[in-house]
C-alpha positions as CSV (number, residue, x, y, z in Angstrom):
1,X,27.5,94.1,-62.2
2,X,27.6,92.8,-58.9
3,X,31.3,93.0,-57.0
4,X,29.6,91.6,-53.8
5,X,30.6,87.7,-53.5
6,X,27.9,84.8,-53.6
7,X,27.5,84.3,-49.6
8,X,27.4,80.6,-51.0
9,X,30.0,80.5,-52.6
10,X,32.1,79.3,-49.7
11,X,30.4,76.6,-48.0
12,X,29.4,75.1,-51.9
13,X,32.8,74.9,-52.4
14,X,33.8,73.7,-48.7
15,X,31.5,70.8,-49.6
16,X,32.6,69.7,-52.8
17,X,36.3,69.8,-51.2
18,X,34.3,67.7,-48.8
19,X,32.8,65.1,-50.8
20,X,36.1,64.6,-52.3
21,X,38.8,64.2,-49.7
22,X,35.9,61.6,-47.7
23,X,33.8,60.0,-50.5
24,X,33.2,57.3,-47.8
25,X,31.2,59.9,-45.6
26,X,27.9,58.8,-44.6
27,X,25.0,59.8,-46.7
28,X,24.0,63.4,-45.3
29,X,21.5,65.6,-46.9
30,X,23.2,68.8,-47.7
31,X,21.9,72.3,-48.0
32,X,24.4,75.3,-48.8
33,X,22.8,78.8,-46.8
34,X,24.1,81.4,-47.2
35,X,27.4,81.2,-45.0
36,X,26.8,78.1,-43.6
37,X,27.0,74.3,-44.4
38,X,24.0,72.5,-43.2
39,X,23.7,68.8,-43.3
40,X,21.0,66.1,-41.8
41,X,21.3,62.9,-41.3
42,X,17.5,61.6,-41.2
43,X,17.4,58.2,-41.9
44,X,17.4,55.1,-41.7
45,X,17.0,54.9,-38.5
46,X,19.3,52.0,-37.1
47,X,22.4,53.7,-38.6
48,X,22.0,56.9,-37.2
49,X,24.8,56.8,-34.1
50,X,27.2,55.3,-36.7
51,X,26.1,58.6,-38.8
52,X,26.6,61.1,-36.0
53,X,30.1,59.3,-34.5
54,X,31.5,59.5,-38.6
55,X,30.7,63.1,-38.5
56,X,32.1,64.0,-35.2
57,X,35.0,62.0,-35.4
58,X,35.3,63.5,-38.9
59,X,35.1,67.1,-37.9
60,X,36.7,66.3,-34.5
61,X,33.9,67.9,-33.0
62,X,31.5,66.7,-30.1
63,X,27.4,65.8,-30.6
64,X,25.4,67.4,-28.3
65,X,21.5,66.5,-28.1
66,X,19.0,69.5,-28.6
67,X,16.0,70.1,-25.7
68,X,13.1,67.9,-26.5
69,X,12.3,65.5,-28.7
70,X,9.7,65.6,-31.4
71,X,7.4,62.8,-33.5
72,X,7.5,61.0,-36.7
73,X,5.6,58.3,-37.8
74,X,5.0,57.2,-35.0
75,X,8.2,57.7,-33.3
76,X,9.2,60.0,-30.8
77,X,13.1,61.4,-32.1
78,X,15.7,63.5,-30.6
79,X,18.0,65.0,-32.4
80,X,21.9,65.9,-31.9
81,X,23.6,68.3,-33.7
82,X,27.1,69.3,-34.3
83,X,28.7,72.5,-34.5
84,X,32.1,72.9,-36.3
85,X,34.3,75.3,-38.8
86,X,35.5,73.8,-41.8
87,X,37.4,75.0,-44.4
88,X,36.7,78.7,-42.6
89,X,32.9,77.7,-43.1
90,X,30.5,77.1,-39.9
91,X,28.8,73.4,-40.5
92,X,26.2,72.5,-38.6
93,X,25.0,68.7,-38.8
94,X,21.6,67.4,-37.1
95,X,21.1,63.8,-36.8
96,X,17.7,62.4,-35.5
97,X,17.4,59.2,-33.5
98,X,14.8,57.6,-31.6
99,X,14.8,59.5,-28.4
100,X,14.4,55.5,-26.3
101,X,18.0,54.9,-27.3
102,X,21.0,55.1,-25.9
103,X,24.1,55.1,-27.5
104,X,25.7,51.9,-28.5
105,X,29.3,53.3,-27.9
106,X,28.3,54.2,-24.0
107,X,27.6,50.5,-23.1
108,X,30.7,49.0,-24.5
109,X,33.0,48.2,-21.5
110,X,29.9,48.0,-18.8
111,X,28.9,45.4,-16.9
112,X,25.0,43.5,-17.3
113,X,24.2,45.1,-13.8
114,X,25.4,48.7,-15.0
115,X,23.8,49.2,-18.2
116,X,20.0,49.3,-17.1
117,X,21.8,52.4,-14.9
118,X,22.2,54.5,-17.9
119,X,20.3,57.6,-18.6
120,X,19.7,60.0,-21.4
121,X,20.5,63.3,-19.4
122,X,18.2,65.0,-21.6
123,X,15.2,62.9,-20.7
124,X,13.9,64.0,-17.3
125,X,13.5,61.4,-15.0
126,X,9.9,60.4,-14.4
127,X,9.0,61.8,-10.8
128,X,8.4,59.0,-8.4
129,X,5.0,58.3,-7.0
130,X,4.3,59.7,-3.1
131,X,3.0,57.1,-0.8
132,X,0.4,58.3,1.0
């Protein structure tokens, strides 16, 4: 018999604890490693900031966007993950979104003439032409 615990045993449980204290969570793919809680939010594609705000206000953590971007269908994503403990479990929740937009949250309060100012800091900018 083995005496060693299930290294999934926590984070199954952490999730079901989860799933029922926030049945209203967003729909997030969830896979139980072994020690960690992994969720992805893939789609649909339109919802996906609302996605990624839920779970960070949820977790009280912040999203940060991975390097690069990558291509589906047709579409060139990024995706921004977030890194938190919960319930003494590590979760880690990666939510792809077109990598052209810009979250809806950051233009609330601007001005017309400010929002065409905003960036994605983790697109480079395009290196300007040299006259010559």
């Amino acid at each position: 018999m083995n005496t060693q615990p299930n290294p999934q045993l926590a984070p199954a449980m952490a999730l079901v604890q989860l799933l029922t204290d926030h049945p209203d969570l967003t729909v997030v793919r969830w896979s139980v490693d072994p020690g960690t809680l992994r969720g992805y939010v893939c789609g649909p594609l339109d919802g996906n900031w609302k996605a990624l705000h839920a779970c960070a206000d949820l977790f009280g953590a912040t999203a940060r966007p991975r390097k690069g971007t990558y291509e589906a269908l047709g579409i060139r994503l990024r995706t921004y993950e977030i890194t938190t403990i919960w319930r003494d479990v590590p979760v880690e929740i990666a939510v792809s979104i077109p990598a052209d937009l810009h979250d809806p949250a950051l233009m609330e309060g601007l001005l017309d003439e400010q929002r065409h100012q905003l960036i994605d800091p983790a697109v480079p900018a395009e290196p300007k032409a040299v006259a010559a």
